[in-house]
VOFITI-863821 format. One record per residue (C-alpha): chain; x, y, z; residue number from 1. Coordinates in steps of 0.2 Angstrom, whole numbers. Example, Ala and Ser with C-alpha at 12.3 -4.5 7.8 and 13.67 -1.06 7.14 Angstrom:
<sites>
A	62	-22	39	1
A	68	-5	36	2
</sites>
This chain:
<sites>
A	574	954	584	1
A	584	960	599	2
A	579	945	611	3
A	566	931	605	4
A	561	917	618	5
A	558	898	613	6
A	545	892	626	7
A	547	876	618	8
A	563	864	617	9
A	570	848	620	10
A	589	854	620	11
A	590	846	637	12
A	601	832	636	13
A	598	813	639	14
A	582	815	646	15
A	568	811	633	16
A	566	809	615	17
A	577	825	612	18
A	595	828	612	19
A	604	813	616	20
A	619	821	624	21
A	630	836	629	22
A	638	836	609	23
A	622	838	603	24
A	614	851	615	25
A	627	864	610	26
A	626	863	591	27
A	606	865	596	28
A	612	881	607	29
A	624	886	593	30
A	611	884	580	31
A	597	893	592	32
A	607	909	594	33
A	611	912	573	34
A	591	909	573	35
A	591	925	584	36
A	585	916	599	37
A	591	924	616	38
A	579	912	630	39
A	576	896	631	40
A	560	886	640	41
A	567	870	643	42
A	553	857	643	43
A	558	838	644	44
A	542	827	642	45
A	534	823	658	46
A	523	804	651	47
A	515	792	661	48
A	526	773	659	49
A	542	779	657	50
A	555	788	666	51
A	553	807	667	52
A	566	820	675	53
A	564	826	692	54
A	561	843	693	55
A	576	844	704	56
A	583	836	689	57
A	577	847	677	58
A	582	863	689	59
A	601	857	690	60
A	602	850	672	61
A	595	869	668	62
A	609	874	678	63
A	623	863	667	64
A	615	870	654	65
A	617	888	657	66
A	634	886	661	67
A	641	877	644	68
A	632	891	635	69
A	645	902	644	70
A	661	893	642	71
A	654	893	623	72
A	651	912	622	73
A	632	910	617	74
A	622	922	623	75
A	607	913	628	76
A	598	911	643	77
A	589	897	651	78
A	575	891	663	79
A	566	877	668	80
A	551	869	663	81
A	541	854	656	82
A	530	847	642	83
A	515	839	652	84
A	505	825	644	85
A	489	828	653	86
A	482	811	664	87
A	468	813	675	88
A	481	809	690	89
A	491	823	687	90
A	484	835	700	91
A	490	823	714	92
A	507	825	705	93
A	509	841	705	94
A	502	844	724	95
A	515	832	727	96
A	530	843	718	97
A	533	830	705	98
A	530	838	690	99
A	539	855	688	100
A	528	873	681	101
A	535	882	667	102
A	548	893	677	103
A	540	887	694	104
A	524	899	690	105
A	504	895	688	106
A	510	890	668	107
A	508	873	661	108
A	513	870	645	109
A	500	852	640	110
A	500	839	628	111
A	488	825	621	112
A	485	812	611	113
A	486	820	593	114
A	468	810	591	115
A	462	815	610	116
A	443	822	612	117
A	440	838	613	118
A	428	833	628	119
A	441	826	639	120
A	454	841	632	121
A	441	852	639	122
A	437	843	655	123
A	456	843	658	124
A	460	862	653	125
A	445	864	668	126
A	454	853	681	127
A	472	863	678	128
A	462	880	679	129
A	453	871	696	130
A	469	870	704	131
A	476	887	702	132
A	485	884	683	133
A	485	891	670	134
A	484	880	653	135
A	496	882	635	136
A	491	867	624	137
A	508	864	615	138
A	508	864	594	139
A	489	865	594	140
A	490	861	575	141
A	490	843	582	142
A	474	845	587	143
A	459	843	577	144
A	448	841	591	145
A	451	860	595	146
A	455	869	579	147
A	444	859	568	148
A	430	870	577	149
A	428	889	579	150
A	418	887	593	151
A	431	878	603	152
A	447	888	599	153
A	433	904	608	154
A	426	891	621	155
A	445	888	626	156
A	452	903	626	157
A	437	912	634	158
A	440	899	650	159
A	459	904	649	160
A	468	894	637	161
A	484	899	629	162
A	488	893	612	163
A	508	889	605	164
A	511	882	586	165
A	529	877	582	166
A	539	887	571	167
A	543	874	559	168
A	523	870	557	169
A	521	889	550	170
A	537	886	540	171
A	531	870	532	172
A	543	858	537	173
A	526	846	543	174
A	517	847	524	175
A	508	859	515	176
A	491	859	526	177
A	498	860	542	178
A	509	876	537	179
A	490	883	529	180
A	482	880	546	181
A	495	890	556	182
A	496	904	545	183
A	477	905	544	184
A	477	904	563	185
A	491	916	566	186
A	481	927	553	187
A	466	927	566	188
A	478	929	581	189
A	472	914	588	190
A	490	909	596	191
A	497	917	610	192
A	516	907	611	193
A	529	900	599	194
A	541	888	602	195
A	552	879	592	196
A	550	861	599	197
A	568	856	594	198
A	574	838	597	199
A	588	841	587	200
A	602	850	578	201
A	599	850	558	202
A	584	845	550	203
A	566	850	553	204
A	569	847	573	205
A	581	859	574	206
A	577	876	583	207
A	572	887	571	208
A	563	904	573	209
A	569	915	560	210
A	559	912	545	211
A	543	910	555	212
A	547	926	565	213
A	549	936	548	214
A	533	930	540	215
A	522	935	554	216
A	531	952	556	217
A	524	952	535	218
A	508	947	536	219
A	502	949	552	220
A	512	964	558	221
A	529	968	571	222
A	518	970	585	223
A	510	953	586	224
A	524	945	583	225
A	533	954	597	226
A	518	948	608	227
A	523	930	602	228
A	543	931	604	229
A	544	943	618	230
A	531	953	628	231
A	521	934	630	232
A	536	924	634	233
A	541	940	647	234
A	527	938	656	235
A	527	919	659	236
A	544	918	665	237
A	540	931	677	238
A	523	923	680	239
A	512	937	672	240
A	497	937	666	241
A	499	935	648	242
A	490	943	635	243
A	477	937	624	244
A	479	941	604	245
A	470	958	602	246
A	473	967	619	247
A	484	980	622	248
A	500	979	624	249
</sites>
């Protein structure tokens, strides 16, 4: 791998359930960058009933974090983004600029309730696209509403739905069927996006890519898991249309 994104990752420091502080931010750079990660998506939770970062928060924090990767000599970059739990009021947020894109584009990367309805997961997915965005639904193996069905992994993806799994899902480190599911999804290039979803720096939250990265270059082939690490993450930093699995790169 010569440069890999993580569209995924709670690295930022002291602002949700990820890392806690500065200490712990850079052993998750330092461990991100022997995993052969180059780019970073930082996306602190945005949840209703608790304090979120602003995303002038989240823009100078990305900044802070971009500097103690250089005064560390780790050559990652990083940009600014968030993990959206959908609510039905979160249109009038984002008119009113306080929930940030992924990279300031048309990208949302959107989260549920592990046990939502695929009804309102659908209804919600149509009220993003209704307002110019464009939907990822973060670690879709937490969704049973949505992969549980043929019909609504097509039905989704064929109104514009990007799909991202976690690495450590495809690795194992969530149990025997949830490492099945990915692989078999991945085998069907169902997912468009992988992200690490680090909250911290050892364990099975830390940001790890490698492994997950090497078995799809196995089984499924180099150039999907380029689309995955590189040529997909490329275009939503630079607010592209992604590609769906399948068409040409």
């Amino acid at each position: 791998m010569n440069r890999c994104y993580d569209i995924h990752c709670h690295i930022m420091p002291g602002v949700d359930d990820g890392s806690p502080d500065e200490e712990t931010s850079l052993a998750m750079m330092q461990c991100a960058a022997r995993e052969g990660i180059t780019d970073i998506i930082l996306t602190p939770h945005q949840k209703p009933g608790i304090r979120c970062v602003s995303p002038e928060g989240t823009i100078r924090r990305t900044e802070r974090m971009q500097k103690l990767a250089e005064e560390n000599d780790l050559p990652l970059t990083f940009y600014p983004g968030c993990e959206l739990f959908y609510r039905r009021e979160v249109e009038k947020l984002i008119d009113a600029g306080d929930i940030l894109t992924m990279c300031g584009t048309d990208y949302m990367l959107t989260e549920f309730y592990p046990d939502e309805e695929y009804r309102y997961i659908r209804e919600a997915f149509d009220s993003l696209l209704g307002i110019g965005l464009i939907p990822i639904l973060a670690h879709l193996e937490r969704f049973p509403a949505v992969f549980e069905s043929r019909d609504h992994l097509d039905e989704l993806t064929s109104m514009g739905v990007f799909f991202q799994v976690n690495t450590g899902s495809v690795t194992g480190a969530y149990g025997w069927n949830t490492k099945r599911l990915c692989r078999r999804l991945l085998k069907e290039k169902s997912i468009s996006l992988l992200g690490t979803d680090a909250h911290r720096a050892q364990g099975s939250r830390a940001p790890m890519m490698a492994e997950c990265v090497r078995w799809i270059e196995k089984k499924v082939g180099p150039d999907y898991a380029g689309l995955l690490t590189l040529e997909n993450p490329q275009r939503l930093v630079r607010g592209e249309r992604m590609l769906m699995p399948g068409q040409e790169l």
